[in-house]
Each structure stands twice: as structure tokens, then as C-alpha cells.
VMD Tcl script that builds the backbone (N, CA, C; Angstrom):
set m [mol new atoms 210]
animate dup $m
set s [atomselect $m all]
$s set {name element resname resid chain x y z} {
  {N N UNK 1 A 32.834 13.603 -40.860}
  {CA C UNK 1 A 31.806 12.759 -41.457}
  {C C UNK 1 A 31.144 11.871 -40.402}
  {N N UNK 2 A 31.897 11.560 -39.479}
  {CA C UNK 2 A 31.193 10.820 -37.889}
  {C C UNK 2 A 30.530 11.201 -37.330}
  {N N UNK 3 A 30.749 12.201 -37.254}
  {CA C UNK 3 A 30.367 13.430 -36.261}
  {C C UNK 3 A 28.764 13.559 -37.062}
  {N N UNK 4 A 28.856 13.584 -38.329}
  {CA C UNK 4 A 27.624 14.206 -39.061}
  {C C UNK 4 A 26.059 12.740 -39.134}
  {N N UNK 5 A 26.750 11.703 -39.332}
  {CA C UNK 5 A 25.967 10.321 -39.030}
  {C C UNK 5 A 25.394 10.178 -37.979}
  {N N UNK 6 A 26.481 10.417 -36.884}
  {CA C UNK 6 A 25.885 10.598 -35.432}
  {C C UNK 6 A 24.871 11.141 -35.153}
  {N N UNK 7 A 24.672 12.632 -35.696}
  {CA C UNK 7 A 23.772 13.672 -35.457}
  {C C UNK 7 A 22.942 13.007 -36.123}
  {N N UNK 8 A 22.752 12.678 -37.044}
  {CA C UNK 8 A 21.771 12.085 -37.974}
  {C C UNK 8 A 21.094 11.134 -37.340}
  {N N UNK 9 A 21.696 10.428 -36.993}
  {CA C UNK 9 A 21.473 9.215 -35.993}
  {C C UNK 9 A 20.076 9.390 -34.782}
  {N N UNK 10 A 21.204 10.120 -34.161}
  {CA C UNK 10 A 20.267 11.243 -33.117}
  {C C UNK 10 A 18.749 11.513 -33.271}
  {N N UNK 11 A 19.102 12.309 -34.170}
  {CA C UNK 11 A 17.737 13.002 -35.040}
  {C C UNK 11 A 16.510 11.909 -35.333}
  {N N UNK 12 A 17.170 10.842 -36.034}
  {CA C UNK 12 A 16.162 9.932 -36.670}
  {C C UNK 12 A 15.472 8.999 -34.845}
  {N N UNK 13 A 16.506 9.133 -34.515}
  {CA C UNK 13 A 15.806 8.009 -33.172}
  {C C UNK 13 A 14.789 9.070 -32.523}
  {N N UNK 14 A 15.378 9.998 -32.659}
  {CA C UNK 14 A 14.472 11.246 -31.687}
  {C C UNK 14 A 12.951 11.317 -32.282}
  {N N UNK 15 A 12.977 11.461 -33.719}
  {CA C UNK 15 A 11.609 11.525 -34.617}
  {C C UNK 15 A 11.036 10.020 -34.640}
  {N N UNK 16 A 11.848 8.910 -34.438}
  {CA C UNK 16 A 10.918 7.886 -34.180}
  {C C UNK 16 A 10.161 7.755 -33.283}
  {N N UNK 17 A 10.591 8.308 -32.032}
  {CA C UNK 17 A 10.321 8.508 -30.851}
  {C C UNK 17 A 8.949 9.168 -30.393}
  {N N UNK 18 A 9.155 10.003 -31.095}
  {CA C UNK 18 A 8.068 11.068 -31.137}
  {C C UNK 18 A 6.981 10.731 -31.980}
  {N N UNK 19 A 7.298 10.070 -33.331}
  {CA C UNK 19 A 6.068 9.607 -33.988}
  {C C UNK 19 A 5.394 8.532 -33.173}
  {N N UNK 20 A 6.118 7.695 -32.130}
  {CA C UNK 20 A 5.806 6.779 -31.834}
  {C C UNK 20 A 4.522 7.222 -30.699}
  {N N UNK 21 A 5.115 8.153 -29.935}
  {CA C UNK 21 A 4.441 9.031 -29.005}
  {C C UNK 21 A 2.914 9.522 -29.467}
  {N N UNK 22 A 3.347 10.209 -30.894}
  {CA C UNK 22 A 2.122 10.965 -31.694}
  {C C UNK 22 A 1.176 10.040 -32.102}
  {N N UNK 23 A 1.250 8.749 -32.129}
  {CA C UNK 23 A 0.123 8.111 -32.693}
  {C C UNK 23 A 0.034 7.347 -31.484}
  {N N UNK 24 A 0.251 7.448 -30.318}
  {CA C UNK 24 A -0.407 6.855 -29.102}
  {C C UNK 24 A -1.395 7.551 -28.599}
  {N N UNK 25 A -0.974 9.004 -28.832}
  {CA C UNK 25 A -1.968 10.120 -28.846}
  {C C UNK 25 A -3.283 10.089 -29.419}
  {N N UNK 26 A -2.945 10.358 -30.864}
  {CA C UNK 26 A -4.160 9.640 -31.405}
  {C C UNK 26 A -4.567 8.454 -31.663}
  {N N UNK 27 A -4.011 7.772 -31.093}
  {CA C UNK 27 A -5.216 6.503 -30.841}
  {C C UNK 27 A -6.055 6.770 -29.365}
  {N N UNK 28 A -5.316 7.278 -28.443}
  {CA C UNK 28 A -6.342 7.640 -27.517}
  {C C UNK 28 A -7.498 8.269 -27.644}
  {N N UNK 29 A -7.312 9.601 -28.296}
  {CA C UNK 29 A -8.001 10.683 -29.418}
  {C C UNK 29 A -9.292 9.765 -29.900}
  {N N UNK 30 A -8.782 8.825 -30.458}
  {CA C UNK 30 A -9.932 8.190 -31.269}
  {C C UNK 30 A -10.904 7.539 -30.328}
  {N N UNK 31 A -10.128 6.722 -29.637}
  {CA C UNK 31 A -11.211 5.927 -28.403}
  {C C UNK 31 A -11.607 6.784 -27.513}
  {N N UNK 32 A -11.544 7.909 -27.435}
  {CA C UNK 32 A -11.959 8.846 -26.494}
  {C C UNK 32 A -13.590 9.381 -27.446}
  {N N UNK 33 A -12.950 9.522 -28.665}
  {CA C UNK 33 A -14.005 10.185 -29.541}
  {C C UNK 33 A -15.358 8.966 -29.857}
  {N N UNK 34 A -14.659 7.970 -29.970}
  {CA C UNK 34 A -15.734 6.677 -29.994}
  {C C UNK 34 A -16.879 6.718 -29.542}
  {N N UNK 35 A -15.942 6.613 -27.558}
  {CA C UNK 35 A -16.958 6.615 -26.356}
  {C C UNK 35 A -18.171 7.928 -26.406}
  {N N UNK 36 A -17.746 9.004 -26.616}
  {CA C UNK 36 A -18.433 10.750 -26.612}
  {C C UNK 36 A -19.646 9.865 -27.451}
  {N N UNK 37 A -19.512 9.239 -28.676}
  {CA C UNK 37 A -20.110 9.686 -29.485}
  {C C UNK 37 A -21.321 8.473 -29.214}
  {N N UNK 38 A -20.842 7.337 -29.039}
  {CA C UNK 38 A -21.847 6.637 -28.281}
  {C C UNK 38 A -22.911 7.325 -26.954}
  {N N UNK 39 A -21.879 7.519 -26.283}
  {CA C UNK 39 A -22.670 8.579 -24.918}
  {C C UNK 39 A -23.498 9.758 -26.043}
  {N N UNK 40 A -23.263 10.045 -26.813}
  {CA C UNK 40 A -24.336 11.418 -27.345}
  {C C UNK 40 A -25.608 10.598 -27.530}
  {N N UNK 41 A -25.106 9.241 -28.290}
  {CA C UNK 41 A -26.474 8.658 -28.920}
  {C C UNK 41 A -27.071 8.360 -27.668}
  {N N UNK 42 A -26.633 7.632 -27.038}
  {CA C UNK 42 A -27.383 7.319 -25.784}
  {C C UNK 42 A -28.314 8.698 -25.369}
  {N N UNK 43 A -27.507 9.605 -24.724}
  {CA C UNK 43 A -27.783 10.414 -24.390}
  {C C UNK 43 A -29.377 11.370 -25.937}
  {N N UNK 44 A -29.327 11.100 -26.389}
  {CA C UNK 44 A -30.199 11.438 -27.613}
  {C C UNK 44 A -31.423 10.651 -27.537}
  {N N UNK 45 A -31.062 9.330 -27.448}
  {CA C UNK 45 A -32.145 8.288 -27.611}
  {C C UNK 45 A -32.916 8.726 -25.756}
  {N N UNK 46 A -32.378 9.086 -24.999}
  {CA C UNK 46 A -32.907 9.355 -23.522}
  {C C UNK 46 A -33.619 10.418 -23.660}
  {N N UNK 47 A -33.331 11.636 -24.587}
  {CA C UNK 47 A -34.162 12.928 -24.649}
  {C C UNK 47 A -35.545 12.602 -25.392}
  {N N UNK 48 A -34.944 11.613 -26.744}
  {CA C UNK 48 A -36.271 11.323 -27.302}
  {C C UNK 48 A -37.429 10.281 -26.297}
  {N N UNK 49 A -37.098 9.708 -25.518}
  {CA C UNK 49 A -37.689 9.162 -24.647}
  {C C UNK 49 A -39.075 9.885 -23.746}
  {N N UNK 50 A -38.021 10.838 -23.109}
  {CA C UNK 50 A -38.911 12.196 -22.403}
  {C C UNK 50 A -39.450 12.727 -22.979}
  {N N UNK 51 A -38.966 13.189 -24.076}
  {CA C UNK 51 A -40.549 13.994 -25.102}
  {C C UNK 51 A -41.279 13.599 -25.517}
  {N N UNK 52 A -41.226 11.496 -25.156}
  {CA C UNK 52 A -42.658 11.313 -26.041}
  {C C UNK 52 A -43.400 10.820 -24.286}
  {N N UNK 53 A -42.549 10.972 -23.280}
  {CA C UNK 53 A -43.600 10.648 -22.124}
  {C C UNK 53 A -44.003 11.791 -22.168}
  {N N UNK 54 A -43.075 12.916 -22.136}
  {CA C UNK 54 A -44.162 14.129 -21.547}
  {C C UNK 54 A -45.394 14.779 -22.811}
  {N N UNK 55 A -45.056 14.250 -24.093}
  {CA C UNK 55 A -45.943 15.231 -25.468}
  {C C UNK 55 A -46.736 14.292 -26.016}
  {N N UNK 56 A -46.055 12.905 -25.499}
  {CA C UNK 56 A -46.805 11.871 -26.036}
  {C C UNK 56 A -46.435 11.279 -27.785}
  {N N UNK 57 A -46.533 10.216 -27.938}
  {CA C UNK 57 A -45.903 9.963 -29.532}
  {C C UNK 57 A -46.946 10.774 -30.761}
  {N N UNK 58 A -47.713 11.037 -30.579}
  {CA C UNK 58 A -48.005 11.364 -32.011}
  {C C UNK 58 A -47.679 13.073 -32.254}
  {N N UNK 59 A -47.431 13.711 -30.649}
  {CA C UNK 59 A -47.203 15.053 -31.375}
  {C C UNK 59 A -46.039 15.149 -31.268}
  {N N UNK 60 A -45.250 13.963 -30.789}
  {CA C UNK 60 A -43.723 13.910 -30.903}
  {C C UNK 60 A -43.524 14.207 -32.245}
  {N N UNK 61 A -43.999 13.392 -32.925}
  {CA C UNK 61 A -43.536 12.891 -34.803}
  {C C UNK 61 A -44.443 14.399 -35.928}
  {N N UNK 62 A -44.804 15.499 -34.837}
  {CA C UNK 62 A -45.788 16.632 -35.770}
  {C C UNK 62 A -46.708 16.609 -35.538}
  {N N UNK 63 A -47.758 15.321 -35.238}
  {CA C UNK 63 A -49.141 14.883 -36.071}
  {C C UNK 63 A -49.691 15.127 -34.243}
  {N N UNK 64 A -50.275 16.573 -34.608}
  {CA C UNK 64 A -51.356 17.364 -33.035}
  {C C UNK 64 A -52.390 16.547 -33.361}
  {N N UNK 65 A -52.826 16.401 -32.701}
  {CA C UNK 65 A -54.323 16.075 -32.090}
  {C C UNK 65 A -55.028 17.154 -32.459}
  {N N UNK 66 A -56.100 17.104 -33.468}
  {CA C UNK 66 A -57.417 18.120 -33.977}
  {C C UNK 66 A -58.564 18.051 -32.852}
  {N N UNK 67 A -58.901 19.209 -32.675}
  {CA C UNK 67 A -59.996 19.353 -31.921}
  {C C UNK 67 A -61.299 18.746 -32.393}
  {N N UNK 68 A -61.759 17.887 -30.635}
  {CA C UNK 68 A -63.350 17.354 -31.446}
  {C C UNK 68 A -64.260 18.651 -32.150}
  {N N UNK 69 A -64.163 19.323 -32.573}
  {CA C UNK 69 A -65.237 19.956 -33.401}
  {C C UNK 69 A -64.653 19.811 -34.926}
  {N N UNK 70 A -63.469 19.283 -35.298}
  {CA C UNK 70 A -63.244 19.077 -36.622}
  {C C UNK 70 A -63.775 17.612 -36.981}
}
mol reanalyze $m
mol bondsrecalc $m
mol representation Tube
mol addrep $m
């Protein structure tokens, strides 16, 4: 019956251990995913930038420019 607590024992410190491990993980996971996702926006808001220097804002948003004969 000692013998069997022990093991038990074992076991439970070992899985604390490891859960403890597993959610250090994902918390990194998360602040890793945070940063990406900020950097995308950034990175998004910089593309929309360039397409309205190079296309200009109104044919950014659809709205072409009609030819003077209309």
C-alpha cells in the first residue's frame, strides 16, 4: 500500500510539473501570437499606404476617374 501512494505521489508531482511547463508554453504561444498580429496590422496599414501613393485615393476606394468626354 506504500509502495502504491508513492507511485501515486510520483505521478501527481510529475503531471504538475508538466502542466506547469504546458501553460508556460502557451502563454508564450499567446504573446507571440499578439505581437504577429499587430505586425500584420501594421504591416497592412503600410500596404494600404502604397496603393494610395502609387493609384492615388479615389481609385484606391473603386471610384476611377471618368474620362473628360463623359
Amino acid at each position: 500500500m506504500e509502495e502504491k501512494l508513492t507511485d501515486l505521489e510520483m505521478k501527481y508531482s510529475f503531471h504538475e510539473d508538466l502542466l506547469l511547463s504546458l501553460n508556460e508554453t502557451v502563454v508564450k504561444q499567446q504573446q507571440a501570437i499578439e505581437k504577429l498580429t499587430i505586425e500584420v496590422k501594421h504591416l497592412h496599414e503600410q500596404l494600404l499606404d502604397l496603393r494610395e501613393i502609387q493609384t492615388g485615393p479615389a481609385e484606391l476606394a473603386g471610384e476611377q476617374e471618368k474620362p473628360p468626354h463623359y
